[in-house]
C-alpha positions as a printed Julia matrix, in Angstrom:
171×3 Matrix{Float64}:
 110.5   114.42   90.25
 108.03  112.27   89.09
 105.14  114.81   90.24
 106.31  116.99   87.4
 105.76  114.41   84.46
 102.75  112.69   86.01
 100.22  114.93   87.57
  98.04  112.54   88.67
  98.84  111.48   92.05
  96.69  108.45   91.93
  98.37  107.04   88.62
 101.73  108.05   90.07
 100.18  106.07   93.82
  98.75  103.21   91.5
 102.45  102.89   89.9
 104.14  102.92   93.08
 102.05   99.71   93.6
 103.04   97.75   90.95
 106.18   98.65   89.68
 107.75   98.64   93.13
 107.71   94.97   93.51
 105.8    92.92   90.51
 104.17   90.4    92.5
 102.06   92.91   93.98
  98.51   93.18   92.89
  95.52   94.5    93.65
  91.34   94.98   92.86
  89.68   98.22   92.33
  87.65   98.27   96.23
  90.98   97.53   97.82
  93.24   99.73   95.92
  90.21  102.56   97.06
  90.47  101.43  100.21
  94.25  101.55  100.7
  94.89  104.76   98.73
  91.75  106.41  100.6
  90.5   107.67   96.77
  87.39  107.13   95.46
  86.46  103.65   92.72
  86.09  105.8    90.2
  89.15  107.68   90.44
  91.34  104.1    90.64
  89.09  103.08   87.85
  89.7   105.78   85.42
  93.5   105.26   86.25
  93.77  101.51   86.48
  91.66  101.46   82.74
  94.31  104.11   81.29
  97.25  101.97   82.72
  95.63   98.53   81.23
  94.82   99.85   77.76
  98.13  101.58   77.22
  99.66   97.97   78.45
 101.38   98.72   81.81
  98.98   96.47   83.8
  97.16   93.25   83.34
  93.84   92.61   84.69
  92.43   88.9    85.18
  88.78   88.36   86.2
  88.9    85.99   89.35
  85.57   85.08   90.56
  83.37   88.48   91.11
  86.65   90.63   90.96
  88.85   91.82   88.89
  92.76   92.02   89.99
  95.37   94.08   88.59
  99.27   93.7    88.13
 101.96   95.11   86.23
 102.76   93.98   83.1
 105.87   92.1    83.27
 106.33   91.63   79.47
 105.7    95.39   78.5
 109.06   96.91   76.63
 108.66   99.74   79.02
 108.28   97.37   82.61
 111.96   97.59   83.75
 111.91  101.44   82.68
 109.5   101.91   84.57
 110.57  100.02   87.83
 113.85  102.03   88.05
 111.7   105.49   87.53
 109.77  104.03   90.46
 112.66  103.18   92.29
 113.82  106.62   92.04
 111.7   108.23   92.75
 110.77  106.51   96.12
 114.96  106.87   96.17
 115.54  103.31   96.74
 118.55  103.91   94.02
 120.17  106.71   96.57
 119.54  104.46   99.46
 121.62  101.43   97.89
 124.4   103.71   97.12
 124.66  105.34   99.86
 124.85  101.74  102.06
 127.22  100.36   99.41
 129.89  103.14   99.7
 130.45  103.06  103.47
 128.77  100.24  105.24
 131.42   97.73  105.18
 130.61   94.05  103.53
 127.01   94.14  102.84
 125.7    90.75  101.82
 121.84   92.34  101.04
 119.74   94.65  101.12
 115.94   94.27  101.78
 112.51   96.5   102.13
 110.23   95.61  104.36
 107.34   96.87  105.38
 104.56   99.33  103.74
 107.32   99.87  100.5
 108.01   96.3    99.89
 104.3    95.69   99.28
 103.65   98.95   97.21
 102.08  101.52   99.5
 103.69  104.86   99.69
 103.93  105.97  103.26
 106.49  107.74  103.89
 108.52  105.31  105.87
 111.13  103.36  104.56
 112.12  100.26  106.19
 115.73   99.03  105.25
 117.24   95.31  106.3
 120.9    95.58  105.97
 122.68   92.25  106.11
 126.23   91.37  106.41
 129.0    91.3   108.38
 131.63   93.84  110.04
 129.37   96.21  109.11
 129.58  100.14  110.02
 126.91  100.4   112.66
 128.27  104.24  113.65
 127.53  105.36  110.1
 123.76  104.07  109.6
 122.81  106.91  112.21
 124.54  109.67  109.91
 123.05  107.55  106.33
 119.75  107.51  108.0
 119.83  111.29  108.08
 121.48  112.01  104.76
 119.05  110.01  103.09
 116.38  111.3   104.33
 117.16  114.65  103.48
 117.82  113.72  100.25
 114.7   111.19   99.52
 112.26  113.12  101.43
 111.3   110.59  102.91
 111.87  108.79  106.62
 114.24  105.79  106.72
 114.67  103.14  109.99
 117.54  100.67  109.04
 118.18   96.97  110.93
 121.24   95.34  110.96
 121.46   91.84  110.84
 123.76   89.52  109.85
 121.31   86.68  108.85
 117.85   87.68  107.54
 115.23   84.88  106.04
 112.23   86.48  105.89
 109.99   88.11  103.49
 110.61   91.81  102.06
 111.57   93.38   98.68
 115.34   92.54   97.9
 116.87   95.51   96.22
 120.3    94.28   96.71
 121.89   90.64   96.43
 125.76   90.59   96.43
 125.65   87.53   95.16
 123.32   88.0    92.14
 123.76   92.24   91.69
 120.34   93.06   91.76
């Protein structure tokens, strides 16, 4: 989807990045490095995103690191075209309709720090949950997302990941 609007697949790699979780962040070696591009491809991108607003940069020491702009009009637009497009959005609603009482849900892994893989790791916690159905979800939202998906169950989880789902606060 987003292919068709963007057709640079670095900008649309660099947004994944940043929009998918705000505090991530990055410099231009190490976003080079990670996305296997060339510094002058992530430079020409990461200078179009910061002049049109969508990122910050701050100089720290001999580097320069990037982020997205939390305070641009266009941030939380942006973060939910992200989010669909990775099809986090299809993944919640999918768990939500059939799963039972789900307390959270969490990405861990390469997604929750910004790095399109391909692999989607999904924490699902709660209780009385419907184990026999994750095997079927996992499937169905795969083919739909294009993407693979490995779900954990858990009833308790405390550790660190991207929390696209909080009962509590509706996320």
């Amino acid at each position: 989807m987003l292919e068709t609007l963007i057709t640079s697949k670095t900008r649309i790699r660099i947004l994944v990045k940043f929009f998918i979780n705000a505090a991530n962040n990055g410099h231009l070696r190490g976003l080079a490095d990670e996305m296997n591009e060339s510094t002058n491809a992530i430079r020409k991108e990461l200078n179009t995103l910061t002049d049109a607003g969508y990122l910050e940069k701050k100089a720290i020491q001999n580097r320069v690191s990037y982020k997205a702009n939390t305070k641009h009009p266009l941030f939380a637009t942006l973060q939910k075209i992200v989010f669909q497009h990775i099809g986090l959005d299809s993944i919640v609603e999918m768990i939500l309709d059939r799963m039972g009482k789900v307390k959270k849900v969490i990405i861990i892994g390469d997604y929750a720090n910004g790095l399109d893989s391909g692999k989607i790791e999904v924490i699902v916690v709660g209780e009385e949950l419907n184990t026999e159905y994750i095997d079927q979800l996992a499937v169905k939202i795969e083919n739909e997302i294009k993407r693979e998906v490995q779900f954990y169950i858990t009833q308790n989880y405390t550790g660190k990941g991207l929390m696209i789902y909080n009962e509590d606060s509706k996320i």
